[in-house]
Residue frames relative to the residue before (quaternion, step in Angstrom):
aa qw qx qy qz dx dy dz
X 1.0000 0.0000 0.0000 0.0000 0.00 0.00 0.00
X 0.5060 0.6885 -0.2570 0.4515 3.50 1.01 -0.99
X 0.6611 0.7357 0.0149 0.1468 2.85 0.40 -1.55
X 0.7578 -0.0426 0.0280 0.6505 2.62 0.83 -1.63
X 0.0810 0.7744 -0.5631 0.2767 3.17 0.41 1.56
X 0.3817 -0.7815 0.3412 0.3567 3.35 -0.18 1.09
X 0.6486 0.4802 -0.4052 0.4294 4.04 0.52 -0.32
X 0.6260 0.3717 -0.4221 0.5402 3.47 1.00 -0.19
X 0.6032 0.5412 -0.3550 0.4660 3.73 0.79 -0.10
X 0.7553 0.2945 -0.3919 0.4350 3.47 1.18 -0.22
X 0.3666 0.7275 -0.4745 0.3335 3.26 1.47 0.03
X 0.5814 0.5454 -0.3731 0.4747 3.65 0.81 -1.70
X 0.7070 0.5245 -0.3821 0.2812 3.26 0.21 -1.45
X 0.6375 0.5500 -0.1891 0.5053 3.52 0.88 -1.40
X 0.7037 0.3474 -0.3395 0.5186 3.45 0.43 -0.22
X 0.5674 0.5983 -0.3746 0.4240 3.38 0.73 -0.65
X 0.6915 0.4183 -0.2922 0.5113 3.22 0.56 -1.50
X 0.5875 0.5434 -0.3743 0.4685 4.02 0.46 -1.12
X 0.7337 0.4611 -0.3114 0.3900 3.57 0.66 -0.74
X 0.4440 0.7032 -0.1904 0.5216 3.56 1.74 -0.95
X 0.7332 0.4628 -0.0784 0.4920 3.54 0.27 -1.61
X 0.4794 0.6198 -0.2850 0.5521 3.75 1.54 -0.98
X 0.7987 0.2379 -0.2239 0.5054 3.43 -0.03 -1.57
X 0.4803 0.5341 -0.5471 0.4297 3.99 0.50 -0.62
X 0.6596 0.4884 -0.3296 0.4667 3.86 -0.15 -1.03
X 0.6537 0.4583 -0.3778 0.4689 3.53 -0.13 -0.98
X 0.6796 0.5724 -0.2234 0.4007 3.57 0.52 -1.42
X 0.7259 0.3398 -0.3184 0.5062 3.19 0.79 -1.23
X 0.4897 0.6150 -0.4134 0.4594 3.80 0.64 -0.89
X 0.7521 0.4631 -0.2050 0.4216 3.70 0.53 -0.86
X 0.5889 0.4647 -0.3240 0.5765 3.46 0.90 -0.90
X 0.7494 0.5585 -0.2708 0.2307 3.57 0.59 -0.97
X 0.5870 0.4226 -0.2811 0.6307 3.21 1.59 -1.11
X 0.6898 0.5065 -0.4046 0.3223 3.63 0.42 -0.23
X 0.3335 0.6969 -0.3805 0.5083 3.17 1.72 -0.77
X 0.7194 0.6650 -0.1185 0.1618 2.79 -0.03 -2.08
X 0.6612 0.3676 -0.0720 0.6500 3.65 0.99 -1.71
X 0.6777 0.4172 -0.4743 0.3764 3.47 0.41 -0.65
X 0.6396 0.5121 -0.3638 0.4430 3.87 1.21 -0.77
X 0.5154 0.6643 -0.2158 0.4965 3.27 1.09 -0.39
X 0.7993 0.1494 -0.2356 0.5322 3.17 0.98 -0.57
X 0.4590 0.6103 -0.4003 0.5066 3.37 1.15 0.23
X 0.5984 0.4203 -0.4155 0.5410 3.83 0.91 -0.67
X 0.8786 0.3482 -0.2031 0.2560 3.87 0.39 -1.11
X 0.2784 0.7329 -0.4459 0.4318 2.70 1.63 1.50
């Protein structure tokens, strides 16, 4: 019953999505520094 109260249902959601948006970042942060070195090593060619 609790449960599936709808403000505790948007909470999950909201965290979910906060949790979502977490890993996106990381990813991008990653792609970037990799980006990054790979230009890096393309200039000190």
């Amino acid at each position: 019953m609790l449960r599936t109260h709808p403000s505790i249902k948007r909470a999950e959601s909201l965290l979910m999505t906060i949790d979502q948006d977490k890993t996106l970042m990381m990813d991008l942060m990653f792609n970037r520094g990799r980006i990054h070195k790979e230009l890096l090593v393309d200039l000190s060619c």
